[in-house]
KOLDRENNU-95671 format. One record per residue (C-alpha): z, x, y; residue in three letters; residue number from 1. Coordinates in Angstrom, 3 decimals. Example, Ala and Ser with C-alpha at 12.3 -4.5 7.8 and 13.67 -1.06 7.14 Angstrom:
% KOLDRENNU-95671
7.800, 12.300, -4.500, ALA, 1;
7.140, 13.670, -1.060, SER, 2;
END
This chain:
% KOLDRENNU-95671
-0.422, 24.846, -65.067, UNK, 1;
2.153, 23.385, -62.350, UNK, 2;
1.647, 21.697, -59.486, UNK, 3;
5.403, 22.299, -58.352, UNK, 4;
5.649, 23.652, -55.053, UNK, 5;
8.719, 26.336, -54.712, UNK, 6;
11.416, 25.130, -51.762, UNK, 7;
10.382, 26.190, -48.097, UNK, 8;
13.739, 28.076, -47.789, UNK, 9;
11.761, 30.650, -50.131, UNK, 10;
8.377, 29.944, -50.021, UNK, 11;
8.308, 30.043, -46.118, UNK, 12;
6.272, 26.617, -44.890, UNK, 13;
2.269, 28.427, -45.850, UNK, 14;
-0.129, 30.358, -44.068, UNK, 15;
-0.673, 31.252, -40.455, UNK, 16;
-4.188, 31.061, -39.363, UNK, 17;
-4.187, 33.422, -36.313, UNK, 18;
-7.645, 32.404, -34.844, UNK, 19;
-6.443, 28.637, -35.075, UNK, 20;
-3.512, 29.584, -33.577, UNK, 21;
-5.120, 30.985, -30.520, UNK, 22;
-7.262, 28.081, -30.195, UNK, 23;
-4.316, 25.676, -30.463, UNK, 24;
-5.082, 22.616, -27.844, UNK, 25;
-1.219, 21.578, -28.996, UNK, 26;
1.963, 22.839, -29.581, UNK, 27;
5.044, 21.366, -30.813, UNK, 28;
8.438, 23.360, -31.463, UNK, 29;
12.514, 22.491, -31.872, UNK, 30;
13.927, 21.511, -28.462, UNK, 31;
17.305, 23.195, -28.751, UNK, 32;
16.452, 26.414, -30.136, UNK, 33;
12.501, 26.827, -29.250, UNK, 34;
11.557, 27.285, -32.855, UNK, 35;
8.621, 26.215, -34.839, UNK, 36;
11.060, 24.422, -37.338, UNK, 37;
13.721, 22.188, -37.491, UNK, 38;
16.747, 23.208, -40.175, UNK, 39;
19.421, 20.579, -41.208, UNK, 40;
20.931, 23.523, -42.654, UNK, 41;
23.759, 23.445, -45.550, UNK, 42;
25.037, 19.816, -45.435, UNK, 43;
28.165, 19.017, -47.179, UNK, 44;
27.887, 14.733, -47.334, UNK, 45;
30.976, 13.336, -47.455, UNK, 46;
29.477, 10.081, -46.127, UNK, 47;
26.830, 8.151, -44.690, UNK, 48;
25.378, 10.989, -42.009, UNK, 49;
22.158, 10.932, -39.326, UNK, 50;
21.232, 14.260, -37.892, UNK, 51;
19.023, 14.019, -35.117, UNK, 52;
16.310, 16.433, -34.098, UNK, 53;
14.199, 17.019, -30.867, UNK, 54;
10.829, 18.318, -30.889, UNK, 55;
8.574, 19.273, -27.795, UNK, 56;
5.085, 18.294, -27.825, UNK, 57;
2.744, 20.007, -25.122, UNK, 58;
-0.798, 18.916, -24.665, UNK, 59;
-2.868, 22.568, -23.824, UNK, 60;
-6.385, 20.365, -23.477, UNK, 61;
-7.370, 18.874, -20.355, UNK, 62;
-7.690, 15.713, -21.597, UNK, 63;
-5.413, 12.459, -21.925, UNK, 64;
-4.597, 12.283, -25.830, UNK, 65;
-2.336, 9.081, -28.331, UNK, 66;
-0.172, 11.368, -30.875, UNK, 67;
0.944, 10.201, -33.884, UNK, 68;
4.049, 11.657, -35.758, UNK, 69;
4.837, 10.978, -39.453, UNK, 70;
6.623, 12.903, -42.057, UNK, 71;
5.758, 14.263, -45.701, UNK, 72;
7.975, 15.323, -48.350, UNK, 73;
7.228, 18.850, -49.668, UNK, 74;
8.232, 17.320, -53.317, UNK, 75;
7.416, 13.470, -53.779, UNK, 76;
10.327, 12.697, -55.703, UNK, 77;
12.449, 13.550, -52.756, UNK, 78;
11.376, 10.464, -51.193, UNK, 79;
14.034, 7.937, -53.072, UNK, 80;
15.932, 7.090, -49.892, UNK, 81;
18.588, 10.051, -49.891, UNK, 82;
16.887, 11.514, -46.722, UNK, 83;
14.986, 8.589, -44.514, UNK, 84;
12.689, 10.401, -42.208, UNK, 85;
12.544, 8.378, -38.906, UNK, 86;
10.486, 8.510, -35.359, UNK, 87;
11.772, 5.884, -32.909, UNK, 88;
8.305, 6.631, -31.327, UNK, 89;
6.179, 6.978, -34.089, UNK, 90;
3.274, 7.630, -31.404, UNK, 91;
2.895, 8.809, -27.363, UNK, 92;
0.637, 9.019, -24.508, UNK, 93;
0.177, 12.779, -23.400, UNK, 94;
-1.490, 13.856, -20.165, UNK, 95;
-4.610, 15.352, -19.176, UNK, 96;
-2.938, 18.184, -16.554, UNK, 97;
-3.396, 20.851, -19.168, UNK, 98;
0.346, 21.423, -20.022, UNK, 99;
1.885, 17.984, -20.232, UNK, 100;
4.995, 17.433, -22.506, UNK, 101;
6.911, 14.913, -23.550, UNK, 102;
10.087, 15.010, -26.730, UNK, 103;
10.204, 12.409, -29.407, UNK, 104;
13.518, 12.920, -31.498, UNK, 105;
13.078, 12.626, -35.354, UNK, 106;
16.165, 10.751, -37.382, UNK, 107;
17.383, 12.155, -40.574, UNK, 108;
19.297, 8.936, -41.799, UNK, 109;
21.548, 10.574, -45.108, UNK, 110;
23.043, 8.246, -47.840, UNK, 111;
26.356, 9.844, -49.534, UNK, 112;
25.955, 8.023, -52.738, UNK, 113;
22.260, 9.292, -53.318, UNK, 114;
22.867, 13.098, -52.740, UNK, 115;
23.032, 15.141, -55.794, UNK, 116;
25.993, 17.095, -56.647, UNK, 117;
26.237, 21.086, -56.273, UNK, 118;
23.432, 22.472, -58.482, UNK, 119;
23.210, 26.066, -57.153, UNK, 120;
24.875, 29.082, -58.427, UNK, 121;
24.600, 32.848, -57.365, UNK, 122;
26.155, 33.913, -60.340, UNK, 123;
23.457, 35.491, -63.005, UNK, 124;
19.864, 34.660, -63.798, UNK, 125;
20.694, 30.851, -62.923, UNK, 126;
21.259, 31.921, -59.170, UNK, 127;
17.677, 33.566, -59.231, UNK, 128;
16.033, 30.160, -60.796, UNK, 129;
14.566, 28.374, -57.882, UNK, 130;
14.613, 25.405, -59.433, UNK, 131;
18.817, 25.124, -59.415, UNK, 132;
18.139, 25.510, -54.970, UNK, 133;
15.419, 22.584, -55.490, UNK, 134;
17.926, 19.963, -57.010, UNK, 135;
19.615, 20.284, -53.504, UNK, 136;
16.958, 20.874, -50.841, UNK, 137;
14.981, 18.160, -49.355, UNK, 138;
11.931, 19.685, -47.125, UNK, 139;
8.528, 19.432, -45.911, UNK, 140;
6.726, 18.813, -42.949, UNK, 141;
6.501, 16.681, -39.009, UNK, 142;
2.984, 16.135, -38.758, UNK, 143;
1.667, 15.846, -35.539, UNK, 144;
-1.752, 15.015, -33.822, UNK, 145;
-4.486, 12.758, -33.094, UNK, 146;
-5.564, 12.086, -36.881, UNK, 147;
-5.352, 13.920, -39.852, UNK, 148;
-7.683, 16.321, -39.595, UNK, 149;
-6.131, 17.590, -36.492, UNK, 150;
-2.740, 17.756, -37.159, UNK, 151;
-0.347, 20.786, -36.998, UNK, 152;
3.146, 20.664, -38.802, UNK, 153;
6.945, 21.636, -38.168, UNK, 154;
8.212, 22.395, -41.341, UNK, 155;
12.439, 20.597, -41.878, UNK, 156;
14.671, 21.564, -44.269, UNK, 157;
18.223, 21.056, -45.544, UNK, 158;
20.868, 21.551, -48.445, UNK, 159;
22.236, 18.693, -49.249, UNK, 160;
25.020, 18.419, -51.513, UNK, 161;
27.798, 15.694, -51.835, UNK, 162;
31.250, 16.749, -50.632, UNK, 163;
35.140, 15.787, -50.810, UNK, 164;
37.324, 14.696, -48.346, UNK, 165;
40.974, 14.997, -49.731, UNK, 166;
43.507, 13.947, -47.804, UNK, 167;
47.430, 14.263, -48.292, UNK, 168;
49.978, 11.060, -48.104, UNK, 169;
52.926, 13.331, -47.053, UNK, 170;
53.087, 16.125, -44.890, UNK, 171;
56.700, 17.172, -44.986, UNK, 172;
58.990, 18.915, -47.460, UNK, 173;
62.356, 19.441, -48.233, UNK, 174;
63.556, 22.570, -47.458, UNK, 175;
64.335, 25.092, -50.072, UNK, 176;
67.367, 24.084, -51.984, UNK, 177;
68.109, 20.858, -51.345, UNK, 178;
67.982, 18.643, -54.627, UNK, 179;
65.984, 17.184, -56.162, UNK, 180;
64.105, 19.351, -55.387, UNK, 181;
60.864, 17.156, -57.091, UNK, 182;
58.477, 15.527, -54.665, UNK, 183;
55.021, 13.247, -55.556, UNK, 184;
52.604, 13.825, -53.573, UNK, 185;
49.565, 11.173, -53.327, UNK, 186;
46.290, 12.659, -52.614, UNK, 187;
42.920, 10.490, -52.045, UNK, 188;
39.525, 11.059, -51.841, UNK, 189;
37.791, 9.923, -49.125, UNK, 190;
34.413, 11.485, -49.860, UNK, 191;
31.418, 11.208, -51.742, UNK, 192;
31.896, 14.288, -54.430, UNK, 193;
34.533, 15.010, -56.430, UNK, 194;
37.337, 17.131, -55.820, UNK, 195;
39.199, 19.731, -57.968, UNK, 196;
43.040, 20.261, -56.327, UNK, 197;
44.587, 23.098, -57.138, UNK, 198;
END
């Protein structure tokens, strides 16, 4: 048997549990779109990148509560420094009024030279393997709460994938038929994938 874990973008981030959910005593959700996730969505890394995400925590318990925030990778191996999870406040002080709230923003620090290269494909049974999407998502889970028997979770995700950055040392031609009519162009790549000119 495997272990493996399939990539949230098809999996979905696990189970609801609708009489837990009712009983929540916390929520947490994405600030700018009021969603229980946070996507990075299809990153093409040219360079050295940090995306920053807001989440809303609100305290439903009438009592004054210390959060913690950490993050886990869905698939361990993901954690080699590609994507560096960071919380500037890894913990805060929440209210006892029975709704009070504060954000915490969560840093996804991105190094060019450690993203793989393009591995997915739609053409043929290679775009149905799962495991050609895994070589280029990094995912899993905000974990929020008190301890660790109390937290709830925010699923992330994003493609990452390196990318090109060509850029063109002359931007004016000769007009037609005026000799020579040969030209060299220079072209250089700024980014951190290769590039195929056509």
């Amino acid at each position: 048997g495997s272990d493996w874990k399939a990539p949230l973008s098809l999996s979905g981030s696990g189970d609801l549990n609708i009489g837990r959910s009712a009983k929540a005593d916390l929520w947490a959700f994405s600030k700018s779109d009021v969603q229980p996730s946070l996507s990075l969505g299809l990153v093409d890394v040219t360079a050295d990148m940090v995306i920053r995400k807001t989440i809303e925590i609100v305290n439903l318990s009438g009592d004054a509560r210390t959060i913690h925030v950490r993050a886990s990778f869905r698939n361990p191996t993901s954690d080699n420094g590609t994507l560096d999870i960071t919380t500037p406040t890894p913990s805060l002080q929440l209210g006892a009024s029975g709704q009070s709230s504060k954000t915490i923003e969560i840093e996804f620090s991105v190094t060019a030279d450690l993203v793989p290269s393009n591995q997915m494909t739609s053409a043929g049974n290679e775009g149905r393997d799962a495991a050609n999407l895994d070589a280029n998502e990094f995912d899993g889970w905000i974990l929020i709460g008190e301890n660790e028997e109390s937290e709830i979770s925010i699923p992330f995700y994003g493609i990452l994938r390196k990318a090109s950055s060509v850029v063109v040392d002359m931007t004016t031609f000769r007009s037609p038929g005026v000799f020579p009519a040969n030209a060299h162009i220079g072209l250089q790549n700024n980014g951190a994938g290769s590039a195929q000119v056509e």
